[in-house]
Every structure is written in structure tokens, then in C-alpha cells.
C-alpha positions as CSV (number, residue, x, y, z in Angstrom):
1,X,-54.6,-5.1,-43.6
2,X,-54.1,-4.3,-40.0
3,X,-51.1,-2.8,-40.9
4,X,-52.9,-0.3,-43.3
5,X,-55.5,0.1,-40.3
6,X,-52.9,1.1,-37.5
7,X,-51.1,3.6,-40.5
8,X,-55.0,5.5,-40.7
9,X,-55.5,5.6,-37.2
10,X,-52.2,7.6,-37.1
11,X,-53.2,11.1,-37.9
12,X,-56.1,10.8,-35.5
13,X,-54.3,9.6,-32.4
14,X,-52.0,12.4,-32.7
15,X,-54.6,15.3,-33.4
16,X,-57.0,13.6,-30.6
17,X,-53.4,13.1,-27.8
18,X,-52.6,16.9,-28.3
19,X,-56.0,17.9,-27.4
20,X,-56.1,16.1,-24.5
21,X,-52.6,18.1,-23.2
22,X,-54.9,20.9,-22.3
23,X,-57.2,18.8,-19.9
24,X,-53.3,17.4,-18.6
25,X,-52.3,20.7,-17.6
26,X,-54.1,20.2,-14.3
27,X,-51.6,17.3,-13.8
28,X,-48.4,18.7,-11.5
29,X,-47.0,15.5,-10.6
30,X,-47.4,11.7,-12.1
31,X,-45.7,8.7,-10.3
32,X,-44.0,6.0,-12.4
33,X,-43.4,2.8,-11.5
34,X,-40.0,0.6,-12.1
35,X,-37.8,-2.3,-11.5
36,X,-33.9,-1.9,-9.4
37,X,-31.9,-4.7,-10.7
38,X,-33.9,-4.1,-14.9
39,X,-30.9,-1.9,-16.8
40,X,-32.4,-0.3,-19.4
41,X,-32.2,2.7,-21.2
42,X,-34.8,5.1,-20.1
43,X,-32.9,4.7,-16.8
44,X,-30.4,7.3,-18.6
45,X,-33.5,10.3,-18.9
46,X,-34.4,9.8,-15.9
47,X,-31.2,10.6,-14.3
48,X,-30.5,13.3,-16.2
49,X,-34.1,14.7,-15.9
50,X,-35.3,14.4,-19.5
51,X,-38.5,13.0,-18.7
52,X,-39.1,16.1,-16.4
53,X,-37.9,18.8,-18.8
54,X,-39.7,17.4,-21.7
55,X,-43.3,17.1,-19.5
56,X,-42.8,20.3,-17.5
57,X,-43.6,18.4,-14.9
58,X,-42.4,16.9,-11.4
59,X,-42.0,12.4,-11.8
60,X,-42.1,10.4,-8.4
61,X,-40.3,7.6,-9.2
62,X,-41.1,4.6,-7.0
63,X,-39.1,0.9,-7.5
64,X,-41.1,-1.9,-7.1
65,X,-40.7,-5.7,-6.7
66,X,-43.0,-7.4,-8.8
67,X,-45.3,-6.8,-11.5
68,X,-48.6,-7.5,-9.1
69,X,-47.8,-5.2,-6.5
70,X,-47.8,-2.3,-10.1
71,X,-51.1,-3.6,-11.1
72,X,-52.0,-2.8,-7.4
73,X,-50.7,0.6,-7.2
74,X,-51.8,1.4,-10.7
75,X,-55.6,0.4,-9.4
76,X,-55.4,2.2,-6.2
77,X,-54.5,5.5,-8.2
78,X,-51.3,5.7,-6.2
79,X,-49.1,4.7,-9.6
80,X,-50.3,6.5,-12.9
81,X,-47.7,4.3,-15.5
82,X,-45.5,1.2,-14.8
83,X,-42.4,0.5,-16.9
84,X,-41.3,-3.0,-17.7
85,X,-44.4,-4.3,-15.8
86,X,-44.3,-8.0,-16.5
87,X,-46.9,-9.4,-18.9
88,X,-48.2,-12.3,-16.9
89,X,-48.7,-9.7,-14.3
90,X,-50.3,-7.2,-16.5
91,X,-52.7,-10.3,-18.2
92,X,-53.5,-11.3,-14.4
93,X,-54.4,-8.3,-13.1
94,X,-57.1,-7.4,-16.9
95,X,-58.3,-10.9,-16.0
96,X,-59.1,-9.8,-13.1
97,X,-61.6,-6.6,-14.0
98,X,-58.6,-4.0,-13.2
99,X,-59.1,-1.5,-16.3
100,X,-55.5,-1.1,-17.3
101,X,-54.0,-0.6,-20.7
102,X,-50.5,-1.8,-22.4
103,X,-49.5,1.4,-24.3
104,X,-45.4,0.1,-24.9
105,X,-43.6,-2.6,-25.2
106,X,-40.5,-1.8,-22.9
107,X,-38.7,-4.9,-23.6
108,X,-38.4,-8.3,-25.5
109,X,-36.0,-10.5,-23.7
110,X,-36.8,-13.8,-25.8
111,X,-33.4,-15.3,-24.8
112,X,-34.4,-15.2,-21.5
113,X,-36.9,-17.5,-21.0
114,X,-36.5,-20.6,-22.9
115,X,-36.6,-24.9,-22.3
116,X,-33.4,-26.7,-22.6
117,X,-32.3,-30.4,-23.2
118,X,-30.1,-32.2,-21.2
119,X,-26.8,-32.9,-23.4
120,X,-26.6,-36.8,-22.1
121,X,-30.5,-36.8,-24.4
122,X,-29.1,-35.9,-27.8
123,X,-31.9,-34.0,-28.6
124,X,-31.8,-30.6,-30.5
125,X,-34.3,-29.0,-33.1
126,X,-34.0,-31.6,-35.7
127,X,-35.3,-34.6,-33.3
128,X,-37.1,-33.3,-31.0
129,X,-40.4,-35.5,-31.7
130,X,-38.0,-37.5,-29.3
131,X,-38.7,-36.2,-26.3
132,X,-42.2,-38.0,-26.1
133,X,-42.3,-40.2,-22.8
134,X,-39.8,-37.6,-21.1
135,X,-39.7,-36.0,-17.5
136,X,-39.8,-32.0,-17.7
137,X,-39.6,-29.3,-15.2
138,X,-41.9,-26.5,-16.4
139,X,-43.2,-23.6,-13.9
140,X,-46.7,-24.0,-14.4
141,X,-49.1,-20.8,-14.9
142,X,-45.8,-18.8,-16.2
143,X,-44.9,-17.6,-19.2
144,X,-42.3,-19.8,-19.4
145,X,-45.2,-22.8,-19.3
146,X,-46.6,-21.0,-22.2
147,X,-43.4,-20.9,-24.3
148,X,-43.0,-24.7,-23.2
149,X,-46.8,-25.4,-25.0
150,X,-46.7,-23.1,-27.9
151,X,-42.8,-25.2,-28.1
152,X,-44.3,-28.8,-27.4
153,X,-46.9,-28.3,-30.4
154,X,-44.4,-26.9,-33.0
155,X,-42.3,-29.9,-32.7
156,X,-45.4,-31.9,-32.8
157,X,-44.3,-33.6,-29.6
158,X,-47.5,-35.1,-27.7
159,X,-47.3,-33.6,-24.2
160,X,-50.3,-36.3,-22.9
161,X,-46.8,-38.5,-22.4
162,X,-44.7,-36.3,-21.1
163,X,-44.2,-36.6,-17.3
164,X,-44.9,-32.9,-16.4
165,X,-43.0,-31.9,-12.6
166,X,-44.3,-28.3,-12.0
167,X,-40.7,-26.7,-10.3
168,X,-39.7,-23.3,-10.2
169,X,-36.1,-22.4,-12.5
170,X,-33.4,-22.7,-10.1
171,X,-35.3,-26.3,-8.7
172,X,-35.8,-26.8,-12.6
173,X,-32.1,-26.5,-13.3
174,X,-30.8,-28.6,-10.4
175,X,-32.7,-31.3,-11.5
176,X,-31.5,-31.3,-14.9
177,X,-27.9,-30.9,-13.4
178,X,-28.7,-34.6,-11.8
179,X,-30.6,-36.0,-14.4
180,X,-33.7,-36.0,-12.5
181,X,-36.1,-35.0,-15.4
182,X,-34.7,-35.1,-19.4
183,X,-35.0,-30.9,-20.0
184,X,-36.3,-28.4,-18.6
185,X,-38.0,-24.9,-19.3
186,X,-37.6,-21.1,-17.1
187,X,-36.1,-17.9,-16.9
188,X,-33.3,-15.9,-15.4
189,X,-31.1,-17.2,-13.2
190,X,-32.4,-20.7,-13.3
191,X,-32.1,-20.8,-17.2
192,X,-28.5,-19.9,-17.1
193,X,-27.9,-22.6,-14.5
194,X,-30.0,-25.0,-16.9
195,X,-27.8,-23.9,-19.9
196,X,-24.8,-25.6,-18.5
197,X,-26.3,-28.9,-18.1
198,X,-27.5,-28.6,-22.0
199,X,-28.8,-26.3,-25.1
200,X,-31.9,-24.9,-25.8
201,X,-34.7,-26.1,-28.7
202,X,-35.3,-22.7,-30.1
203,X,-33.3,-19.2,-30.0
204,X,-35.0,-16.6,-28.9
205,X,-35.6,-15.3,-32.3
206,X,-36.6,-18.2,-33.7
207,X,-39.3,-18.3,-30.7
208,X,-40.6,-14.8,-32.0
209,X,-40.9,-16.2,-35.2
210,X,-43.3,-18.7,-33.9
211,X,-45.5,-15.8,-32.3
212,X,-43.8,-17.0,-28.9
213,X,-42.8,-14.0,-27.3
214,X,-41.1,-13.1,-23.8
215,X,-41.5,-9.0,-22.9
216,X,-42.7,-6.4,-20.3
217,X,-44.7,-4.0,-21.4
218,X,-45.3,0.1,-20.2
219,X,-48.8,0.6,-18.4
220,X,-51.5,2.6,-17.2
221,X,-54.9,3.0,-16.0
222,X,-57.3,3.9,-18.8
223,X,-58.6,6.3,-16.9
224,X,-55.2,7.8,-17.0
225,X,-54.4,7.5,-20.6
226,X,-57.9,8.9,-21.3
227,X,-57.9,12.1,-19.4
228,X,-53.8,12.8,-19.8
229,X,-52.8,11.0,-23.3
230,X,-50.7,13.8,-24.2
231,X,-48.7,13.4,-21.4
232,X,-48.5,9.6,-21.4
233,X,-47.4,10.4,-25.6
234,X,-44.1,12.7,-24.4
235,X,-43.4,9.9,-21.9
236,X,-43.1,7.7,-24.5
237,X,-41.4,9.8,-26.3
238,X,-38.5,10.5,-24.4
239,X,-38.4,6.4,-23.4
240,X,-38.7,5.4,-27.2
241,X,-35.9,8.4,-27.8
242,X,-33.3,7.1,-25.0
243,X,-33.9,3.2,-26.4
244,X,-33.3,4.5,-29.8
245,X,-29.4,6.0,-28.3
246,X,-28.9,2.6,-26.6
247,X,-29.3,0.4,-30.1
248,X,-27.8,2.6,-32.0
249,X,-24.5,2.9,-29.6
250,X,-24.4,0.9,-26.6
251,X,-22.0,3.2,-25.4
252,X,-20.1,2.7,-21.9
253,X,-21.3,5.9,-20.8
254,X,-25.0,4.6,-20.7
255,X,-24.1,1.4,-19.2
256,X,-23.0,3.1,-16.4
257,X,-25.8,5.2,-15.9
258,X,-27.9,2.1,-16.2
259,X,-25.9,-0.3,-14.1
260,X,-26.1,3.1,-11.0
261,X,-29.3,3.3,-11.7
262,X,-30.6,-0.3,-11.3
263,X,-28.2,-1.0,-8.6
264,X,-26.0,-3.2,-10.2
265,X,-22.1,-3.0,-11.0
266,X,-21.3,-3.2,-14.1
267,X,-20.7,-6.7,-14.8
268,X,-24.2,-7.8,-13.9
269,X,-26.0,-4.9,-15.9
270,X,-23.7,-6.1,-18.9
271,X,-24.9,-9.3,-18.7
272,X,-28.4,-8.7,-17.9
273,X,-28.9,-5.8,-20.7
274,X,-27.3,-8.2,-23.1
275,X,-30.5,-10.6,-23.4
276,X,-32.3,-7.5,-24.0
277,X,-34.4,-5.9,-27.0
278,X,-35.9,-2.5,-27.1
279,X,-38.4,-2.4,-29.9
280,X,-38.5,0.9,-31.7
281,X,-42.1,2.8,-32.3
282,X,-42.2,1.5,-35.5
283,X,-41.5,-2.6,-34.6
284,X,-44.0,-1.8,-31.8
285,X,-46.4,-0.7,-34.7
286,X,-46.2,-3.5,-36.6
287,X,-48.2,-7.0,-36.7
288,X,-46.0,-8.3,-34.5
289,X,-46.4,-6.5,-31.6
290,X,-49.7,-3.9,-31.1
291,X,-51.3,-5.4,-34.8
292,X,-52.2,-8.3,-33.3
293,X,-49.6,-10.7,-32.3
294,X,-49.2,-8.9,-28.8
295,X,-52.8,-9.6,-28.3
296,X,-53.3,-13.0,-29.2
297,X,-50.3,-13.6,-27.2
298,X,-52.1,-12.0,-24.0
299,X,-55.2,-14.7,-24.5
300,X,-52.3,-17.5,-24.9
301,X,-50.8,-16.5,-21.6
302,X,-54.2,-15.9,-20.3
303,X,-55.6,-19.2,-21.7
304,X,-52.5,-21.3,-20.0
305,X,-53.4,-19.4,-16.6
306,X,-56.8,-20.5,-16.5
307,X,-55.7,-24.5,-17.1
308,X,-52.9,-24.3,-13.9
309,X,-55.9,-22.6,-12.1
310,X,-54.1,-19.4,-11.4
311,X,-57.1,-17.2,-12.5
312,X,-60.6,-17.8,-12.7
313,X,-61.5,-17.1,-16.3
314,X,-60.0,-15.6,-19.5
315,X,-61.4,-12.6,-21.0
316,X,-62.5,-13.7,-24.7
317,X,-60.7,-11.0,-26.6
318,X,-57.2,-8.7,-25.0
319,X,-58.0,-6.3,-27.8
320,X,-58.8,-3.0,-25.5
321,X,-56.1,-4.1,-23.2
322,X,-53.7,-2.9,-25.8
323,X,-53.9,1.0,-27.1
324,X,-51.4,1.9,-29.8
325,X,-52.6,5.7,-29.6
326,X,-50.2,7.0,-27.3
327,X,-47.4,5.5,-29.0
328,X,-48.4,6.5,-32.5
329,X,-49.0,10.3,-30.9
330,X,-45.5,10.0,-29.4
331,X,-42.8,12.9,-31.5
């Protein structure tokens, strides 16, 4: 059904996007916000100045560090989209009252964010009921706390006994190393580290199968994807046109655009682009993502924030926090 819906809506966002290019024409410049150190492929048309042909107009990059310092920009008009803005962040910041929309998903990194079991526990997939009466390091109010929940109650483990040691992933992964808590759940860096001291529950795939996703998402104000959707639609264009090259080749020449352009040598972006997924427009259309999954995933992570006490209050629905149109207007 909500498939059927997003397939009507279709022909509408397009005709009401290209109308809206005449009110963008007024619109010389636009400033995009991004991540040094985040290989991915749109990296590759901005370089080459695809984004700026296919607009007709001039793009400010500017790199940030975090997710929350976008959501800033983005509210005080000095930022007009953010690419790879990190959900949390983006979830925080709606929370909050900021009037910001997803309008992409710019990456699923699922592999990238998972709990693992010491080996010396014996516990994998099959046993994991087990682990009740265990020490875990989790990261509380992350993500990766999420994943650990949504994890915990698919295995039907009861997490009132576990022994729950709020540590960040590289502390996480020490203690593991020492045997200081039984597994261990995080991201990054400090998930690799806790991969040699034992194997995860779940693959990343097998996580999205369970609705428990890990990705970073392309915003904007709604004020800007009202007044200049047309715009915001070729931007996403180009972006979904550049991810489409890098799945379908991989190609050595683009990984060393991307590992320039995020500052990285060529090892590092190999690695790092490796736990990497680029959803195309149509994945992005589907139930998974903007039909609903992508929003019930958003009250999740709002949900877990709310019970470590890192925001006040949830909103009750992340519906109008996620607008397909501009990515169904994209050609």
C-alpha cells in the first residue's frame, strides 16, 4: 500500500519541483555541507564541477566535524543542505523544534556499527539467550545503543539482568580485549578493535532485515526545499547519478578522487568505503527506507534518546521529517 502511495505521488512531485525552479532562479549560490575523512562518491562531481554545471550555479562547499554543528548551520541559514549528516544528529536537532527535512539517504553503513561477543563466551546467533546475567559496554543515547536494544529483544535476551557499563567504542573494545565486560556494542574504530577480541551477533544485513538500520542521511531546511525544490531535485540528481558509477564500477579512478577529496590515502578510503552502501532512488523509495521504515526508525532512535536523557521529549510521529519529493523529482 505505501508503496502504491509513494508510486502516485510521483508525477506530482515532479510537475510541483519544476515549477518551483522558476522561484530558484533568484538563488546564485547554495552552501553544502560535508564530512573530510567520509569517501564517497559524490566527492567525484564535486571535483570535477558536475554539481555546478548541472545547477548553473556557484556551490560553497564547507567540511564539517559533526553532525550537530550541520543542524546548526542549517538553522542559522548559513548551510542550505548537508550530506551524510548523521541520523542521531539529524533526530536530535527535529527533536529539538529545528524545522529540517531528510530528503536522501546518503549512506547505509550497517557493518559499521554493530555488538560483538567475546570469543572466550561461546556465544554466536544460535545461543544468544545466553548472554542473560552478562556485563556489556554499550554507548548510551547512540545509535549504536539502539541497535544494541532492537538486538537484545530479537534474541529475546532480558536486558533487566544484564550489567549495562555505558563506555564509549574504543573504552568499549579495550575492555572486551581484558575481559572486563562479556561483549560489547559501537562503531568505527572502536568496533574494529572489538572485532579482534570476538564476532558479531548479526551482519549488517541481517540487522536491516530486522528494521535496524545504521545511515546518514542528505538535509535541508524546509524552508529551503520549499522555496528551491527544483534545485535541491538536480542536486540529488547528480549525487544519486555519481553513486550509481561507484556500484556499478568501483573503479580505481574514483577511489582516488575520493580518497584526495576526503583526505585520506588510499588505503584508509579503501577500507572505510568498503563498509559502505549507496542506496539507489529506487531502494530509497521503497518501504524500507522513505515508505516507512526510515521513519519509524527516527522515533526508535528518538525514543532511546529520551530514556539516556539526551533530549527532552520525542516527537510522536518523524513523518514530516522525511520528504521523498525531491528525490522522486530527481532526472
Amino acid at each position: 500500500m505505501m508503496r502504491k502511495t509513494i508510486a502516485a505521488l510521483v508525477a506530482g512531485a515532479t510537475m510541483a519541483m519544476t515549477a518551483q525552479m522558476a522561484k530558484a532562479d533568484d538563488l546564485d549560490e547554495i552552501t553544502v555541507a560535508y564530512f573530510l575523512e567520509w569517501p564517497m562518491p559524490f566527492l567525484t562531481s564535486k571535483v570535477d564541477g558536475t554539481y555546478e554545471k548541472v545547477l548553473g550555479k556557484k556551490i560553497k562547499w564547507r567540511s564539517f566535524e559533526t553532525g550537530t554543528a550541520m543542524s546548526a548551520a542549517m538553522a542559522s541559514g548559513d548551510v542550505h543542505i548537508s550530506v551524510s549528516q548523521g541520523l542521531p544528529p539529524f533526530v536530535v536537532a527535529a527533536s529539538s523544534g529545528l524545522d529540517l527535512q531528510v530528503v536522501d539517504v546518503a549512506v547505509s553503513y550497517s557493518d559499521n556499527d554493530n555488538c560483538v561477543v567475546g570469543d572466550a563466551l561461546g556465544v554466536d546467533k544460535s545461543n544468544a539467550k545466553e548472554l542473560e546475567g552478562k556485563r556489556v559496554a554499550v554507548p548510551l543515547g547512540t545509535a549504536a545503543h539502539y541497535g544494541f536494544l532492537r538486538q537484545m529483544n530479537h534474541f529475546g535476551v532480558d536486558i533487566s539482568t544484564l550489567n549495562v557499563v555505558d563506555m564509549p567504542p574504543p573504552e568499549g573494545a579495550i575492555a572486551l580485549a581484558q575481559g572486563l565486560v562479556d561483549f560489547a556494542c559501537g562503531y568505527g574504530g572502536g568496533l574494529s578493535r572489538m572485532k579482534e577480541s570476538g564476532k558479531v551477533l548479526l551482519t549488517g544485513a541481517e540487522k536491516e532485515e530486522l528494521g535496524i538500520l545504521v545511515f546518514d542521511v542528505t538535509s535541508a531546511p524546509t524552508e529551503f526545499v520549499n522555496e528551491h525544490g527544483g534545485v535541491l531535485a538536480q542536486f540529488l540528481a547528480v549525487t544519486a547519478a555519481a553513486n550509481d558509477k561507484w556500484n556499478e564500477s568501483q573503479s580505481p579512478e574514483m577511489l582516488e578522487i575520493l580518497a584526495k577529496e576526503s583526505g585520506m590515502d588510499l588505503e584508509a578510503a579503501q577500507a572505510a568505503i568498503a563498509t559502505m552502501k549507496f542506496p539507489s532512488r529506487e531502494e530509497q523509495l521503497s518501504r524500507k527506507w522513505f515508505g516507512g521504515g526510515m521513519q519509524t526508525f527516527m522515533k526508535g532512535v528518538a525514543d532511546v534518546f529520551v530514556e539516556a536523557g539526551s533530549i527532552d521529549e520525542a516527537l510522536p510521529t518523524y513523518d514530516q521529517a522525511a520528504n521523498p519529493m525531491p528525490l522522486m523529482a530527481a532526472r
